[in-house]
Each structure stands twice: as structure tokens, then as C-alpha cells.
C-alpha positions as CSV (number, residue, x, y, z in Angstrom):
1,X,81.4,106.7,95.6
2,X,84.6,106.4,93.5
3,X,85.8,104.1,90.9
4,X,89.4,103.2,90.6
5,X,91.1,101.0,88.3
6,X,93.9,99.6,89.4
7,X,96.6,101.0,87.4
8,X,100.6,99.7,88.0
9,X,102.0,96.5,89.8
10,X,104.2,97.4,92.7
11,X,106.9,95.2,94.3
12,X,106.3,94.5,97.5
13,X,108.9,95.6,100.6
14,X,109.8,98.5,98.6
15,X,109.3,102.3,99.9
16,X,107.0,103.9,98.1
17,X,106.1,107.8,97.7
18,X,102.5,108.5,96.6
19,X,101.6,112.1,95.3
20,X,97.7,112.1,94.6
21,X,96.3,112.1,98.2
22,X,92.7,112.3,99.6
23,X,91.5,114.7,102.5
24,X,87.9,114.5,102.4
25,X,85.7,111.9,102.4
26,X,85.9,109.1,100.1
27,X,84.8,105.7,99.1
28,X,86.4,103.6,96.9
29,X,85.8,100.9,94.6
30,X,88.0,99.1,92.3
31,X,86.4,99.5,89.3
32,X,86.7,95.7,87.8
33,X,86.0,94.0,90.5
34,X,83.3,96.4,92.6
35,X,85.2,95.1,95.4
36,X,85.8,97.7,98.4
37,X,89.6,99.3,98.6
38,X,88.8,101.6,101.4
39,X,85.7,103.7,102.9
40,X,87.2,106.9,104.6
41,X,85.4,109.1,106.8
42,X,86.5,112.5,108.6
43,X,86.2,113.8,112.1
44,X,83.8,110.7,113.3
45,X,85.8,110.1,116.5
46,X,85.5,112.0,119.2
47,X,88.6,113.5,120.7
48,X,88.3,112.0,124.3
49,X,88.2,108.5,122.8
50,X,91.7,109.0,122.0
51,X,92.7,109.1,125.8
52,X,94.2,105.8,126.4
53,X,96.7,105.0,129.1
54,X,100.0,106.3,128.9
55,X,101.5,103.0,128.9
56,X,100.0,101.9,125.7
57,X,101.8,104.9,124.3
58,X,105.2,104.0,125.3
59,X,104.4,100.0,124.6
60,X,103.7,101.8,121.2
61,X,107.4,103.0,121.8
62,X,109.1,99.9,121.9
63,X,110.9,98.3,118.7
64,X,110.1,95.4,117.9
65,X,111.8,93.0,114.9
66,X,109.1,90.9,113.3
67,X,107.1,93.1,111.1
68,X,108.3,91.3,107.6
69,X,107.5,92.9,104.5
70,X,106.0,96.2,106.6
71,X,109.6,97.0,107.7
72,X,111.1,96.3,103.9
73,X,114.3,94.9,103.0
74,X,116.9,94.4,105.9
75,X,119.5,97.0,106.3
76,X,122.4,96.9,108.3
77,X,120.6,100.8,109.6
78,X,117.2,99.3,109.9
79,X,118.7,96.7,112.3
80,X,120.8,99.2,114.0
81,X,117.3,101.1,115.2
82,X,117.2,101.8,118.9
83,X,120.1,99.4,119.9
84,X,123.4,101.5,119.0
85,X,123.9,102.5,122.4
86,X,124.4,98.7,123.1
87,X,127.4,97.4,124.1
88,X,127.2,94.6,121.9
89,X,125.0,96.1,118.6
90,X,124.4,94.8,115.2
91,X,126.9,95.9,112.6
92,X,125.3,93.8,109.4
93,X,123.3,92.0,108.0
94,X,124.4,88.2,107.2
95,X,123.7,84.7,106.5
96,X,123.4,82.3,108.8
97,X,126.9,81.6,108.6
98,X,127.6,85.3,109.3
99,X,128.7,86.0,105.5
100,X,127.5,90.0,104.8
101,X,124.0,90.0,102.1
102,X,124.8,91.1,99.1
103,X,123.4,94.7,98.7
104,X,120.8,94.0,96.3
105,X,119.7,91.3,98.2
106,X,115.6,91.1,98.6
107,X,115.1,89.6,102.5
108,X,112.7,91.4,104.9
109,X,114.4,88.6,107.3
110,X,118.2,87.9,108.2
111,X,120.4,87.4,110.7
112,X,122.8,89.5,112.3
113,X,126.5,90.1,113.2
114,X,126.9,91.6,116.4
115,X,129.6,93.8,117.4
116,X,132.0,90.9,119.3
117,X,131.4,89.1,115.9
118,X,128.8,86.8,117.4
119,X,125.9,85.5,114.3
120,X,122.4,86.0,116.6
121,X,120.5,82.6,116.1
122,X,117.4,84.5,115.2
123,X,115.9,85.9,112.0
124,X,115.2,89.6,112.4
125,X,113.4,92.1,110.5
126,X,114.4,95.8,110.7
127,X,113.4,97.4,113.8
128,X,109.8,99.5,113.9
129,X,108.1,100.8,116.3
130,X,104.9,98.3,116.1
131,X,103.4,96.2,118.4
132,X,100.6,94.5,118.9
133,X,98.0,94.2,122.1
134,X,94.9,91.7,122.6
135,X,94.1,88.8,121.2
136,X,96.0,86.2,118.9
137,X,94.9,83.1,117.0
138,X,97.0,79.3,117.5
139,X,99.9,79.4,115.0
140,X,102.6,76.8,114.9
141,X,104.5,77.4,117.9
142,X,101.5,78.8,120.1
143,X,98.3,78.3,121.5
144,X,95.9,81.2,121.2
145,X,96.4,83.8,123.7
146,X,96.7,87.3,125.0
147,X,99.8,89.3,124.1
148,X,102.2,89.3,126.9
149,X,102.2,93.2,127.0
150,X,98.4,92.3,127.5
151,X,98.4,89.5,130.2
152,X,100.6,91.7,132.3
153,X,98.9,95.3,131.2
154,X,95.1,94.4,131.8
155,X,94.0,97.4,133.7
156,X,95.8,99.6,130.5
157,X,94.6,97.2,127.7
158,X,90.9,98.3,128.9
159,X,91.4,101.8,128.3
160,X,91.5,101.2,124.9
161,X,88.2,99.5,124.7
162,X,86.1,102.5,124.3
163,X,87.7,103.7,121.2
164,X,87.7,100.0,120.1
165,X,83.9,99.8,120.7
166,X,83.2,103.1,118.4
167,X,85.7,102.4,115.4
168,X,83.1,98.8,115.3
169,X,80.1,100.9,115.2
170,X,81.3,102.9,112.9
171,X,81.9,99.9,111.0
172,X,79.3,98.6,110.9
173,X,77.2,101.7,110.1
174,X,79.2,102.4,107.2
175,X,80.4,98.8,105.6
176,X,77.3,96.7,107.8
177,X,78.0,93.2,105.1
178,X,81.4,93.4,105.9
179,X,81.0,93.9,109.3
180,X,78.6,91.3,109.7
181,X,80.8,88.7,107.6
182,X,83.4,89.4,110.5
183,X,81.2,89.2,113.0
184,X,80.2,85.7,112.5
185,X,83.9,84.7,113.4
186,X,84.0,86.9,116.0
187,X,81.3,85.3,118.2
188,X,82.7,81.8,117.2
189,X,85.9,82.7,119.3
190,X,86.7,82.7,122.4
191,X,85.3,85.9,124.6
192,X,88.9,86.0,126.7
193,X,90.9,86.5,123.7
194,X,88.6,89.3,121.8
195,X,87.6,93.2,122.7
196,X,84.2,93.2,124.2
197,X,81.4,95.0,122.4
198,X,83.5,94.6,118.5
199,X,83.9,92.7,116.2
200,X,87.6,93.0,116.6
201,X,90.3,90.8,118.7
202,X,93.6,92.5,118.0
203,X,94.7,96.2,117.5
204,X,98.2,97.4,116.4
205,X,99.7,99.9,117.7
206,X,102.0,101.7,115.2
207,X,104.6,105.1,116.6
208,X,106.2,106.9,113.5
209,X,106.6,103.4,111.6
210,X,106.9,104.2,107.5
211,X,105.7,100.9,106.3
212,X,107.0,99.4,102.7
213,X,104.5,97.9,100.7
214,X,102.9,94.8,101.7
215,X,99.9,92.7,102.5
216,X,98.6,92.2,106.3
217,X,99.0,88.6,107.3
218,X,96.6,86.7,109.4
219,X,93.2,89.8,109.4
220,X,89.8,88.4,108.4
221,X,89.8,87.3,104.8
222,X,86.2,88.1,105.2
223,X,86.2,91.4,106.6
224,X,88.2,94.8,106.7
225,X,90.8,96.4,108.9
226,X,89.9,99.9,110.8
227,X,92.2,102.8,111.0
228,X,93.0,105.9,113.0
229,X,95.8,107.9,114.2
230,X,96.1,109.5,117.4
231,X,98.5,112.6,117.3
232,X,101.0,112.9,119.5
233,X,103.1,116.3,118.2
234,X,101.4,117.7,115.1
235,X,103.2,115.2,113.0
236,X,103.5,115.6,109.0
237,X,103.2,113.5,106.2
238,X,103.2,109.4,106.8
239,X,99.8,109.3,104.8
240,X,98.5,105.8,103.9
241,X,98.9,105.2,100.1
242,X,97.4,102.1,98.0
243,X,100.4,102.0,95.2
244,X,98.6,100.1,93.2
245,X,95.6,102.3,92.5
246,X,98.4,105.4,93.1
247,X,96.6,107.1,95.6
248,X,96.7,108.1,99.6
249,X,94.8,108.8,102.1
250,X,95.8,111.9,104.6
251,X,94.1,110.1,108.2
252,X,94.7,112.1,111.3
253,X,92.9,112.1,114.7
254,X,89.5,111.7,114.8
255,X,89.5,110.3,110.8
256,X,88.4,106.9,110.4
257,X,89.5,104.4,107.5
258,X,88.2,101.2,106.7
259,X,90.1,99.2,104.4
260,X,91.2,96.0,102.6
261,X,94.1,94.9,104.3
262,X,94.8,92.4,101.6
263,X,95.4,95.2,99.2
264,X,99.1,96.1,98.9
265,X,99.5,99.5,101.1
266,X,102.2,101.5,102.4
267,X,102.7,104.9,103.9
268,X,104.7,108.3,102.7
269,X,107.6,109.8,104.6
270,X,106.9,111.0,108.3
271,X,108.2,115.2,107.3
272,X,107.6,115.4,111.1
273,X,107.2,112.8,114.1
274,X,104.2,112.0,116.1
275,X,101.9,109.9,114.4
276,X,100.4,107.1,116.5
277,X,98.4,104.6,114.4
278,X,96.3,102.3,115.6
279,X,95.1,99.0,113.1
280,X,91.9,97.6,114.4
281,X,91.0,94.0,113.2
282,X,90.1,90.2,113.6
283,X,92.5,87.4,113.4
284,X,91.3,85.1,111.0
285,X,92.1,81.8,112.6
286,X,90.4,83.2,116.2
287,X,87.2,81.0,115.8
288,X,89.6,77.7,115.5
289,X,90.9,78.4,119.3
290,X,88.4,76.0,120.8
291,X,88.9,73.1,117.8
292,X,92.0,70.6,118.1
């Protein structure tokens, strides 16, 4: 066990590059508050666990445009990601009346001009490749639900669940209070909308995506997040950093991390492509799906 003190603030959507990073195992412990940054554990996961479906790796593939703080400020390039062999593709980042952001603005959300001069009607965030597959808890537009990649991917979505069910024993071996504390919520929601044999409802699916500092939104307040990385091409680099406490963590296949995901985090430059992450966790509002 290790005892941290958290040492800087650090501005949140901002790229970060973190030096001192961890390769063995480690747990740490902020050393104010006792509480639990992360619990790190090499070469628990067995390499057959990491064979999922081939079309959870593409779906992994896929840009999507609502990742917030995770995908940093807006860019006119971070936009542009996977869509400049559009006819019709972004060319800036604007207000809602199409007038250009200044370049020191601070959004993670904007609109954007399209090439024919057209203002698209909805917010963005820059394009990563992150998506998300199970469960998700009511929010203000929807009910709580599978993912649509999910409803429509069931057979694939299952090949997941072995490696779910270890990274939760795992868990619970290693952080059992924490585990429990999520638990609780877990078998208050409903069945259809978690992975069997977890405590876990959602998992993210991350390809090559450098996140800027942030907070997760929406994981168990109670509990923690899991962490793993399956490797598609020997990638390089793209370690997970805690900014505050200036330090990273160097997870590759078969690694497991267990962290506070409401501890600002980012990753280091990708030197070389290939890193599939995958975020295990628990909505935190799963347990209200049944309740009015």
C-alpha cells in the first residue's frame, strides 16, 4: 500500500502528459482522506477472456460525438474525425448562430458549420472512438434501456460476459466493501438491463481514444470503475494518469485496474495504435428503473 497526497489542481478538458508511471503492482491511497484512488493488479486476466466477438471490436470502431469533457475542448480537427471524406463535412466550430468560437474558447460542446454552410441543430463533442454497450439508467429524455448497438447485437453483447463476470470477482476479491456497496444497487435493478453474474450494468468500449481530464458522469458514487485493455497491435503509450496525484498507470492486457472514477483522470499520448479499453461499471441511477 501507497500513500499519495494529492499534489496540483488540474483544469479539467485539458490534455495532459504524465511522466512518473506505475508498472507493477500498486495500491493507492490518498493520503488525507485514506480514501481509495486506484488498486492495480498485473497479469490477473487470462488471455482467452479477451476473445470477444469481432463486432464489438469494430462497434469499438465507430465515432461517436458525446463524450464531453473526455474528448476536451472542441476543435474544428476534433470534429472533422472520421467524416472528411463526407460530401458535406464540418469545417468549424460555431455558435448556434453559426458565428466561428473564439480560439480560446473552453466548450467540450458546440455546434457545427458544415461544408454547404448549413449550422447542424445539434451540440457535438469532438469525435472519439467510444461507445458504450449494456445497460443504461432513465435520464431526461429516456427510459432505462439497453443500448441500441445492444438490443440489436445480443448474441455479440454475450461474448463479453465472461470477461465481465472475472473483472467482478476480481473486484470483489480485491476491494470486497466497495464491491459490496455496489452490489446492493445492483440487485435493486432490473436483471434485463445489467450483466449477469456482476455487479456491473454498463461497459465502455474505448479504440485508441486519448481522453482529457475529466470526471466519469453517471458510475456508482458508491463503488469503483474496472479497467483493462485488450491489445489489438502492440500499441504504445496511452497510459492512464491521475493528474492530480501526478502519476500513471501503464495497463495492458491481462492488467486489471480498479479505480475512483470520480477522481480527475486522463491518458498519455497513443506513440502507437491499438489499445482497446474496456471501462467496467454500474450506473448509478439503475436501481430507480422500476420507481416512477
Amino acid at each position: 500500500m501507497e500513500l499519495y497526497k494529492s499534489q496540483k489542481p488540474v483544469e479539467l478538458k485539458q490534455f495532459l502528459t504524465i511522466k512518473d508511471i506505475i508498472h507493477t503492482d500498486c495500491d493507492l491511497y490518498d493520503s488525507d482522506t485514506g480514501e481509495l484512488i486506484f488498486c492495480f493488479k498485473k497479469n490477473v486476466i487470462a488471455k482467452e477472456l479477451y476473445n470477444i466477438d469481432k463486432k464489438v471490436i469494430k462497434y469499438s470502431q465507430q465515432y461517436s460525438t458525446n463524450r464531453g469533457d473526455a474528448a476536451g475542448v472542441t476543435t474544428k480537427e476534433g470534429v472533422q474525425k472520421g467524416m472528411l471524406h463526407w460530401k458535406n463535412y464540418p469545417i468549424d466550430v460555431v455558435d448556434k448562430q453559426g458565428n466561428p468560437l473564439p480560439e480560446n474558447h473552453t466548450q467540450t460542446t458546440c455546434f457545427i458549420k458544415m461544408k454547404d454552410g448549413s449550422v447542424n441543430k445539434r451540440k457535438r463533442s469532438n469525435q472519439a472512438m467510444s461507445n458504450s454497450i449494456g445497460g443504461f439508467d432513465k435520464s431526461n429524455v429516456y427510459p432505462c434501456r439497453l443500448t441500441n448497438w445492444t438490443r440489436r447485437n445480443l448474441k455479440e453483447y454475450r461474448s463479453v460476459f465472461p470477461i465481465c463476470k472475472k473483472v467482478s470477482d476480481l473486484y470483489f476479491s480485491y476491494v470486497p466493501d466497495k464491491w459490496l456497496k455496489q452490489y446492493e444497487k445492483y440487485e435493486q435493478s432490473p436483471p434485463e438491463y445489467t450483466i449477469p453474474d456482476t455487479n456491473f450494468s454498463t461497459l465502455t468500449i474505448n479504440c485508441d481514444f486519448r481522453t482529457a481530464a475529466h470526471k466519469d458522469a453517471g458510475d456508482c458514487k458508491d463503488g469503483l470503475t474496472a479497467f483493462t485493455v485488450k491489445d489489438l497491435d502492440n500499441f504504445k503509450g496511452g497510459e492512464l494518469c491521475f493528474p492530480t496525484y501526478n502519476i500513471g498507470i501503464n495497463v495492458r492486457e491481462g492488467d486489471l485496474l480498479i479505480f475512483n472514477p470520480h477522481i480527475i483522470h486522463c491518458n498519455n499520448e497513443l506513440k502507437k495504435e491499438g489499445r482497446l479499453s474496456m471501462v467496467f461499471y454500474l450506473r448509478e441511477k439503475m436501481n430507480l428503473c422500476n420507481k416512477p
